[in-house]
Biopython code that builds the backbone (N, CA, C, O; Angstrom):
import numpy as np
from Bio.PDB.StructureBuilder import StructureBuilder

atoms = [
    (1, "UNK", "N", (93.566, -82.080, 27.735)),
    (1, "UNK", "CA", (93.064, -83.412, 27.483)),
    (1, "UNK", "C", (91.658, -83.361, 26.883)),
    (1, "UNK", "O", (91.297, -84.171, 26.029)),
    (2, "UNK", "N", (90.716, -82.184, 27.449)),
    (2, "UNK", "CA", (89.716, -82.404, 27.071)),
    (2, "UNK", "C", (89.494, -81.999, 25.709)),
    (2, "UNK", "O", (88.616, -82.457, 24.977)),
    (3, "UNK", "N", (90.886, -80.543, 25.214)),
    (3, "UNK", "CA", (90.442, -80.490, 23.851)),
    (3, "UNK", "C", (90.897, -81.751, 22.705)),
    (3, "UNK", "O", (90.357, -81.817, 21.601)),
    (4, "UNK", "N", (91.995, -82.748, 23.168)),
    (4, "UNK", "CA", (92.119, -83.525, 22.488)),
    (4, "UNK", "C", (90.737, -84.835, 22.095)),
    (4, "UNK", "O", (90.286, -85.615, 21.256)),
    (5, "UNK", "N", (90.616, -84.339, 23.289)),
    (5, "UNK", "CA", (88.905, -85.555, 22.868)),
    (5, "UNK", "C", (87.728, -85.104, 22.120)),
    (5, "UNK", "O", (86.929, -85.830, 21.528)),
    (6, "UNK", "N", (87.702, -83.604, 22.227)),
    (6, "UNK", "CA", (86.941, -83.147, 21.429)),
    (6, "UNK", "C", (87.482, -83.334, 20.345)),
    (6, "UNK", "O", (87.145, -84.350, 19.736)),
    (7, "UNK", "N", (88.347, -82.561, 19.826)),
    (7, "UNK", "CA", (89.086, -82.848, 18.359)),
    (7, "UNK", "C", (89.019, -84.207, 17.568)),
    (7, "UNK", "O", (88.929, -84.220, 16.340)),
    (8, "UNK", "N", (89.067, -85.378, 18.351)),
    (8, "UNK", "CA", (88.879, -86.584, 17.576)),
    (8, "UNK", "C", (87.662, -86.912, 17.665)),
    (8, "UNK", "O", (87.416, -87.569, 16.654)),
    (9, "UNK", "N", (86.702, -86.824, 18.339)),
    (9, "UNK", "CA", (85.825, -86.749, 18.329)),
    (9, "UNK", "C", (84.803, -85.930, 17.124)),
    (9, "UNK", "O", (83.898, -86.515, 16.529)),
    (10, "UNK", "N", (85.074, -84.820, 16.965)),
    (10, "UNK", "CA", (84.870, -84.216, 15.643)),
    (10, "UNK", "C", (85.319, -84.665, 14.411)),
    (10, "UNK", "O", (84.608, -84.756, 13.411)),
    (11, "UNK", "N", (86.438, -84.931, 14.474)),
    (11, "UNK", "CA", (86.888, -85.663, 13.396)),
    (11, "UNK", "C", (86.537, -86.880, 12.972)),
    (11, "UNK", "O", (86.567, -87.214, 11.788)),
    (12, "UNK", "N", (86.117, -87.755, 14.101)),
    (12, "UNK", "CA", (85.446, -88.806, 13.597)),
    (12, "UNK", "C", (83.869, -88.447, 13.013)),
    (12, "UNK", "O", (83.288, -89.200, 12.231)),
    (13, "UNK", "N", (83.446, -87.525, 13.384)),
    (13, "UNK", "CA", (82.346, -87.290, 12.958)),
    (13, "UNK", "C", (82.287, -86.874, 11.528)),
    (13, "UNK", "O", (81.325, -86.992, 10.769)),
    (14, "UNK", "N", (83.356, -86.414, 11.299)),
    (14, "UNK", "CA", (83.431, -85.578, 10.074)),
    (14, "UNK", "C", (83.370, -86.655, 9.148)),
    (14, "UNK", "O", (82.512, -86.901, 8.301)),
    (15, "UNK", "N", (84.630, -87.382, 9.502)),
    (15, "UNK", "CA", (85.527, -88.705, 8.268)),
    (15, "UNK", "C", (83.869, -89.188, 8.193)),
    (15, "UNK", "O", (83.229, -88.706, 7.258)),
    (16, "UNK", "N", (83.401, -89.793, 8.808)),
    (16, "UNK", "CA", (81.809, -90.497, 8.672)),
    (16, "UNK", "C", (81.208, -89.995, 7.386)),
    (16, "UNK", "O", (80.966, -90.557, 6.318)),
    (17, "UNK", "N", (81.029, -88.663, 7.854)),
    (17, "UNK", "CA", (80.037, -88.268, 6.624)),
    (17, "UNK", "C", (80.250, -88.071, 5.309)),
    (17, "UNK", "O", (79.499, -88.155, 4.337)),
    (18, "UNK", "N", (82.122, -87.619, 5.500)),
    (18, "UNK", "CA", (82.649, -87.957, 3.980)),
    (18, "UNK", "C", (83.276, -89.025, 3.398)),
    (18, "UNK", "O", (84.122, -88.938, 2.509)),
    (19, "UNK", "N", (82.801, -90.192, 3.971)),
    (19, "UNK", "CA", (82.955, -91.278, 3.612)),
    (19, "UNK", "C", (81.209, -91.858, 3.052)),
    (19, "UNK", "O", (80.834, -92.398, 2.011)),
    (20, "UNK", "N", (80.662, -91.539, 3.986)),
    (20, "UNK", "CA", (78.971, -92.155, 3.199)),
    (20, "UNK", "C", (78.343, -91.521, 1.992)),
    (20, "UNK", "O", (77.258, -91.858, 1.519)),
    (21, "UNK", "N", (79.207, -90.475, 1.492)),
    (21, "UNK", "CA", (79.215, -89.975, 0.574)),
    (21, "UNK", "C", (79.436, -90.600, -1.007)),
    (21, "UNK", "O", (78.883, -90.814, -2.086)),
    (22, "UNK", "N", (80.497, -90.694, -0.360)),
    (22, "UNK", "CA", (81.642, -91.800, -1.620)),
    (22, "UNK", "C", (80.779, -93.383, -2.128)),
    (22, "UNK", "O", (81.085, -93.951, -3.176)),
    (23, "UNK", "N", (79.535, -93.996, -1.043)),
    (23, "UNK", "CA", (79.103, -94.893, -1.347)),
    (23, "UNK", "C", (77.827, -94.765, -2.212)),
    (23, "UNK", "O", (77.509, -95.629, -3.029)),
    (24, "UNK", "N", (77.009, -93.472, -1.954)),
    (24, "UNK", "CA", (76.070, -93.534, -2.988)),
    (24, "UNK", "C", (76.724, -93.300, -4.343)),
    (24, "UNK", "O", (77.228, -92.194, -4.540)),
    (25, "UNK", "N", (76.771, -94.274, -5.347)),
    (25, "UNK", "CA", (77.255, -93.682, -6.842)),
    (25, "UNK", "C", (75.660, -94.624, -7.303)),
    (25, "UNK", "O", (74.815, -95.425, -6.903)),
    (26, "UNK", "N", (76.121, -93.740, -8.477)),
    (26, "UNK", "CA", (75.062, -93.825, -9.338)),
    (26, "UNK", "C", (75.306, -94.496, -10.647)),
    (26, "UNK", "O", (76.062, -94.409, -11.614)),
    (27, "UNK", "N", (74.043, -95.390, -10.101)),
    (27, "UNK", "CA", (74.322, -96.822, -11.093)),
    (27, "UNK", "C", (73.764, -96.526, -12.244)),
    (27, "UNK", "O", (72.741, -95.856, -12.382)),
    (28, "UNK", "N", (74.410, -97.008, -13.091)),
    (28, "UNK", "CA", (74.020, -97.132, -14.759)),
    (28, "UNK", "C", (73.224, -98.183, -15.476)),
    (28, "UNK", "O", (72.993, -99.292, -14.993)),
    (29, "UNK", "N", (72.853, -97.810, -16.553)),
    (29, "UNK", "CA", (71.916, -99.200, -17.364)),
    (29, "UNK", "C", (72.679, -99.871, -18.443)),
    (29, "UNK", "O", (73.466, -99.187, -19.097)),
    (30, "UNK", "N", (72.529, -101.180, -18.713)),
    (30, "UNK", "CA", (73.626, -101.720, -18.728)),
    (30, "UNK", "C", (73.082, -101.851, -20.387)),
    (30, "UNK", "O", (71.895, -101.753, -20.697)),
    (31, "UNK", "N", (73.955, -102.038, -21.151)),
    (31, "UNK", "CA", (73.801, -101.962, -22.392)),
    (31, "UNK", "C", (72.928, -103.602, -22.650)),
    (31, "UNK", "O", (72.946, -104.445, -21.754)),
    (32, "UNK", "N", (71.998, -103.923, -24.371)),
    (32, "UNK", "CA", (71.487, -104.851, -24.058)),
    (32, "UNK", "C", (71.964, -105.441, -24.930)),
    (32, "UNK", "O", (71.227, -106.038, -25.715)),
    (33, "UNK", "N", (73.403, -105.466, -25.082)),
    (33, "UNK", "CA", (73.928, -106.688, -25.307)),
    (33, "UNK", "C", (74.553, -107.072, -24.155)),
    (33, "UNK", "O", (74.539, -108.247, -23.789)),
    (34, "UNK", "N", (75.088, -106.222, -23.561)),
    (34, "UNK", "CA", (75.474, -106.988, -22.098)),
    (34, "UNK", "C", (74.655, -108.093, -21.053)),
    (34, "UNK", "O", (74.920, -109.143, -20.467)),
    (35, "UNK", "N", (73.317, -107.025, -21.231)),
    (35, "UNK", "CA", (72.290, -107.787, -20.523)),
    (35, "UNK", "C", (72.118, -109.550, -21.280)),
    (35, "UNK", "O", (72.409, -110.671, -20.865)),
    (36, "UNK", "N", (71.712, -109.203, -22.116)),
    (36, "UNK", "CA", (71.808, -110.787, -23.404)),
    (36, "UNK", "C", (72.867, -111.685, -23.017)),
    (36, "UNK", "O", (72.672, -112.855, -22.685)),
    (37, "UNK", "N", (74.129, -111.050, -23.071)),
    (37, "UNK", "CA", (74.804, -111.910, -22.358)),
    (37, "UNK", "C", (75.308, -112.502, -20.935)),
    (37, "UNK", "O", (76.214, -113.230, -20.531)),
    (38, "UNK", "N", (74.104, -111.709, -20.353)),
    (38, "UNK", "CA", (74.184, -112.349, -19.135)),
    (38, "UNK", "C", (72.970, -113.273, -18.453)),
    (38, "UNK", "O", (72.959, -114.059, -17.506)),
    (39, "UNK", "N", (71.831, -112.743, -19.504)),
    (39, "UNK", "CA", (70.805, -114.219, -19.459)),
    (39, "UNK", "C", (71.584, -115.595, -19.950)),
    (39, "UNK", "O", (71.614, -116.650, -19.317)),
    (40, "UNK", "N", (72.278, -115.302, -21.373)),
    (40, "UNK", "CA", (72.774, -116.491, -22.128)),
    (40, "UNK", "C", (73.461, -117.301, -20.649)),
    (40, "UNK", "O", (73.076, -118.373, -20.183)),
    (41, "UNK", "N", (74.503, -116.473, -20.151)),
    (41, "UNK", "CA", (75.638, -117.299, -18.992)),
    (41, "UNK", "C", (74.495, -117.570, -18.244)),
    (41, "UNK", "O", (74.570, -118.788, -18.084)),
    (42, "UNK", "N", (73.184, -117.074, -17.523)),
    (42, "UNK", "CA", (72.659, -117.507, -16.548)),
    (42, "UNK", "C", (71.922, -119.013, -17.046)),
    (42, "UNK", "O", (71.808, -120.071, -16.427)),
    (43, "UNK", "N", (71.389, -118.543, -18.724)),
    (43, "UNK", "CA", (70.648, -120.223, -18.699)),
    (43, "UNK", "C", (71.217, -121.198, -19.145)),
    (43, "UNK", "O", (70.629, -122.219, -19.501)),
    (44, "UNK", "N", (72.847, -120.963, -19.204)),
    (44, "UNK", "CA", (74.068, -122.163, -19.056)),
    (44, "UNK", "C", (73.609, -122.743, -17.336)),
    (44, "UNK", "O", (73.333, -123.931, -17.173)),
    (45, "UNK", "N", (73.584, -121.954, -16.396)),
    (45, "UNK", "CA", (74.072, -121.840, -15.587)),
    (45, "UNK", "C", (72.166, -122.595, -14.799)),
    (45, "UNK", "O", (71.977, -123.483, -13.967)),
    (46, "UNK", "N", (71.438, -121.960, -15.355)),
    (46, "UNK", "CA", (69.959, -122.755, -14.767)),
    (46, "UNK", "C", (70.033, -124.228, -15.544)),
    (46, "UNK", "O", (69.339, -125.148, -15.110)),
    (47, "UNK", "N", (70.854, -124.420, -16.651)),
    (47, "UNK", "CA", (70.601, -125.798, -17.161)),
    (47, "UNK", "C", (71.714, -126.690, -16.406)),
    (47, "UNK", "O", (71.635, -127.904, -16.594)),
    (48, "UNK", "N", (72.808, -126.180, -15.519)),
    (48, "UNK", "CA", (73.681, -127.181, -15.120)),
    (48, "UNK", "C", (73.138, -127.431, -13.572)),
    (48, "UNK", "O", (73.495, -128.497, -13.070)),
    (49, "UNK", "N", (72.346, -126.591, -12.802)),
    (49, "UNK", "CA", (71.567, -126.416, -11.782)),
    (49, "UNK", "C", (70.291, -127.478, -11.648)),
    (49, "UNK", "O", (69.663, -127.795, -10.637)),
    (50, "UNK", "N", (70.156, -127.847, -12.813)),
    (50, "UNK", "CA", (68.974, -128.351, -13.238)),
    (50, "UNK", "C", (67.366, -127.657, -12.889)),
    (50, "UNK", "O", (66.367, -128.324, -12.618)),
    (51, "UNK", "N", (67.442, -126.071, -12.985)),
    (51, "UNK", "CA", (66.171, -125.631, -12.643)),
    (51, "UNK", "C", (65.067, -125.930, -13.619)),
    (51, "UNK", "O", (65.106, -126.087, -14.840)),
    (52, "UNK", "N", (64.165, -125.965, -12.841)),
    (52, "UNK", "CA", (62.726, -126.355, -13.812)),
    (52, "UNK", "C", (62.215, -124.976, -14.829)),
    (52, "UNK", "O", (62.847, -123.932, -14.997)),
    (53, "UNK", "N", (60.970, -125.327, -15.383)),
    (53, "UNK", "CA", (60.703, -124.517, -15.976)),
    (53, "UNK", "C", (59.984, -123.574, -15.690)),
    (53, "UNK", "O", (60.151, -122.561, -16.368)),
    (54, "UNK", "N", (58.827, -123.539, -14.495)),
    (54, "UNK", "CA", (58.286, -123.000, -13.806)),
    (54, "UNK", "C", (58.874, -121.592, -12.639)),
    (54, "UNK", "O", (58.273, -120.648, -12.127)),
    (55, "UNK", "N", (60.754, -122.204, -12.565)),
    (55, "UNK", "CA", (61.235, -121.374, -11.868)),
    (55, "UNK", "C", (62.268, -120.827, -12.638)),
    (55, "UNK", "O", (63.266, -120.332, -12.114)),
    (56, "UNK", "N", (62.038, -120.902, -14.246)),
    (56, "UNK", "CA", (63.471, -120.361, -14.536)),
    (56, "UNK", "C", (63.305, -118.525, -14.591)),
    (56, "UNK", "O", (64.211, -117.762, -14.257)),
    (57, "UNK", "N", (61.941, -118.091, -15.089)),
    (57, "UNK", "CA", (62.395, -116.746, -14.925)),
    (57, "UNK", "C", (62.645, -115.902, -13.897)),
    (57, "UNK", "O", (63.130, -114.785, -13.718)),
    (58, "UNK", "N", (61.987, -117.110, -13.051)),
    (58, "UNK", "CA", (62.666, -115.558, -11.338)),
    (58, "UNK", "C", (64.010, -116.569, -11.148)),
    (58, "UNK", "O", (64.378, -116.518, -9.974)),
    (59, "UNK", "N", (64.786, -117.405, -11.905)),
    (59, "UNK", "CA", (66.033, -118.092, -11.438)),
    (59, "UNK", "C", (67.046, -116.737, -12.207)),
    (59, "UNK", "O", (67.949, -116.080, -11.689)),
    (60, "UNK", "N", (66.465, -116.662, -13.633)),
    (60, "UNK", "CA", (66.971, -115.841, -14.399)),
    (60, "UNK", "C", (67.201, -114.719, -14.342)),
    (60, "UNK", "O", (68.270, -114.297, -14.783)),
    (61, "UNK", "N", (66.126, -113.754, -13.696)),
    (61, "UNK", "CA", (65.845, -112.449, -13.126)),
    (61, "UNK", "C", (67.312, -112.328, -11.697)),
    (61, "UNK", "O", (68.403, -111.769, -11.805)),
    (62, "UNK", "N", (66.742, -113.076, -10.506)),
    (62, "UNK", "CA", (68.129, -113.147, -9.835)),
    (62, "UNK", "C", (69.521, -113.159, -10.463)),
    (62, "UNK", "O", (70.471, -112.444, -10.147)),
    (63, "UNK", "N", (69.477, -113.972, -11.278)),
    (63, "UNK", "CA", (70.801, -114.258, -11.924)),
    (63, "UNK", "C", (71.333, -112.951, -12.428)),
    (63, "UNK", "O", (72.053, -112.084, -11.933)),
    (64, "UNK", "N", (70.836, -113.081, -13.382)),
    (64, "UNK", "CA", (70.893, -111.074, -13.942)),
    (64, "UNK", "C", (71.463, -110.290, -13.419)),
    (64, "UNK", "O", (72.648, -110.018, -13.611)),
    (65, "UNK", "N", (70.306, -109.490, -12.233)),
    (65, "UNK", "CA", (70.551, -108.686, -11.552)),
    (65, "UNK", "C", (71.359, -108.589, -10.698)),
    (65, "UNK", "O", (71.711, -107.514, -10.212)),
    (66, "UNK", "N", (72.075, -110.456, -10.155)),
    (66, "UNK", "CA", (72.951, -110.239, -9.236)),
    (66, "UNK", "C", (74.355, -109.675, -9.837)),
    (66, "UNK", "O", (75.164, -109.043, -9.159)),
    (67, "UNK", "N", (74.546, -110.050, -11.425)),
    (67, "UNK", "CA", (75.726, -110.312, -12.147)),
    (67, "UNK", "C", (75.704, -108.104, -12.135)),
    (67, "UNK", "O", (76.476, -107.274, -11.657)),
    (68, "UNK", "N", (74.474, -108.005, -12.881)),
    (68, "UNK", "CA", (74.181, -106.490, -13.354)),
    (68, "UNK", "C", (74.918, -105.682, -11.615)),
    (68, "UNK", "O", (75.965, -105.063, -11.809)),
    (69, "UNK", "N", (74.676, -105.690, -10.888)),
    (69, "UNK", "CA", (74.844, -105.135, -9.196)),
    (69, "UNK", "C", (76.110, -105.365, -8.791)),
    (69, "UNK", "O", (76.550, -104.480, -8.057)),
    (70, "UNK", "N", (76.933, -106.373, -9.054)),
    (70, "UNK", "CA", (78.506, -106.877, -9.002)),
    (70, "UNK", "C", (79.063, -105.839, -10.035)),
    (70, "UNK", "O", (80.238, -105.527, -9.839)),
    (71, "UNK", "N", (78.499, -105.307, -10.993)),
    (71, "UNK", "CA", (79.084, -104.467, -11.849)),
    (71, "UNK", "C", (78.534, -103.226, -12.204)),
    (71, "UNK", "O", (78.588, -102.746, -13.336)),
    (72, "UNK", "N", (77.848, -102.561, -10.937)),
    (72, "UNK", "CA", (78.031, -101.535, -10.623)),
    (72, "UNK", "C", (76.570, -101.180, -11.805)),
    (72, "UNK", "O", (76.293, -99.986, -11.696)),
    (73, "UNK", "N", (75.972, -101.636, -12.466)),
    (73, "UNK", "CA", (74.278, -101.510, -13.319)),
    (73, "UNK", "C", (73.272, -101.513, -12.587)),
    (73, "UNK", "O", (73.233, -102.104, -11.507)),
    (74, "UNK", "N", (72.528, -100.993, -12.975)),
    (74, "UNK", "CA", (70.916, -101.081, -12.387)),
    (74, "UNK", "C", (70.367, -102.187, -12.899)),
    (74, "UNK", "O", (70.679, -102.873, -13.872)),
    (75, "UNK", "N", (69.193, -102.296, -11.826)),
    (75, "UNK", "CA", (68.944, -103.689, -12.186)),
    (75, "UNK", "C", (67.892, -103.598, -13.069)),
    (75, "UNK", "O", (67.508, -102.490, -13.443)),
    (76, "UNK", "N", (67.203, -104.956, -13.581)),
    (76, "UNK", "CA", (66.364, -104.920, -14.909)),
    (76, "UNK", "C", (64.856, -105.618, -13.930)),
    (76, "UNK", "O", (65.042, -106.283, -12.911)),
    (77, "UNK", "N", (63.942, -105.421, -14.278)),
    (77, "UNK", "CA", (62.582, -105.635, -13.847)),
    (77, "UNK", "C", (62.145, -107.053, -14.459)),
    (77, "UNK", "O", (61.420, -107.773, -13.773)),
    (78, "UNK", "N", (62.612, -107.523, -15.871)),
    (78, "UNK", "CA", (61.760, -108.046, -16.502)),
    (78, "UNK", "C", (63.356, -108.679, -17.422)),
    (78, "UNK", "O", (64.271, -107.948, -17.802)),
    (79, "UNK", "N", (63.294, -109.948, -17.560)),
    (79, "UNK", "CA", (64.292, -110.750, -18.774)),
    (79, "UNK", "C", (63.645, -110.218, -19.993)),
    (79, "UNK", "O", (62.436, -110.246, -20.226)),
    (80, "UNK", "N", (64.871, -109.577, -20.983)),
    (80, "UNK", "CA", (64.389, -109.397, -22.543)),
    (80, "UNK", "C", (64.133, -110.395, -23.354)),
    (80, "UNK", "O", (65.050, -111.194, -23.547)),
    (81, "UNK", "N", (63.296, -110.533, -23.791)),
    (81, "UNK", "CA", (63.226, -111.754, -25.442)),
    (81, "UNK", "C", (63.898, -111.569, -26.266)),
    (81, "UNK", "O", (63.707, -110.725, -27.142)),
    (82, "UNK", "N", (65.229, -112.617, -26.148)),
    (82, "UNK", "CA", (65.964, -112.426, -27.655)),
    (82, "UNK", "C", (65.592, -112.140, -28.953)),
    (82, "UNK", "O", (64.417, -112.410, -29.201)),
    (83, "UNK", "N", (66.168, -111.726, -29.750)),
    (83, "UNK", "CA", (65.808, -111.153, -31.213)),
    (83, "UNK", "C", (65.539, -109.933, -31.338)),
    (83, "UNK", "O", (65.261, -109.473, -32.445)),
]
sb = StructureBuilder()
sb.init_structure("model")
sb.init_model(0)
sb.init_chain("A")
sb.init_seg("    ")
for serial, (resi, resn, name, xyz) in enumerate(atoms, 1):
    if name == "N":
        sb.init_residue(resn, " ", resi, " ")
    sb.init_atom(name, np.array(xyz, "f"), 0.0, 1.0, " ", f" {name:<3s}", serial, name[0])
structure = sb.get_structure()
């Protein structure tokens, strides 16, 4: 009995660590047309919100980065200026 408790016991220890493994991946930078198009959807998305102007670039910045992080990108520091 007691080696069966050890045994799962180890084993749970094990599965753990090769599972927290599998979660660090390594995020990528997201191309900047992608990025572009995901300010464009966000300031659809701050103009139906009705955000002001004072709060649109940290509305925008969130926006971004949440969309960029759902898809597996690194996030961006700073909104690009079109053109």
């Amino acid at each position: 009995m007691k080696k069966i408790i050890l045994a799962l016991a180890v084993l749970a220890l094990t599965s753990n660590a090769a599972f927290a493994q599998d979660d660090e991946q390594e995020l990528m930078d997201a191309s900047p047309e992608y990025v572009m198009s995901l300010v464009a959807q966000c300031k659809n998305d701050a103009s139906e919100d009705e955000i002001s102007a004072s709060e649109m670039n940290n509305y925008l910045l969130t926006c971004v980065n949440d969309e960029l992080e759902a898809s597996y990108y690194k996030p961006i520091k700073v909104i690009p200026k079109e053109g």
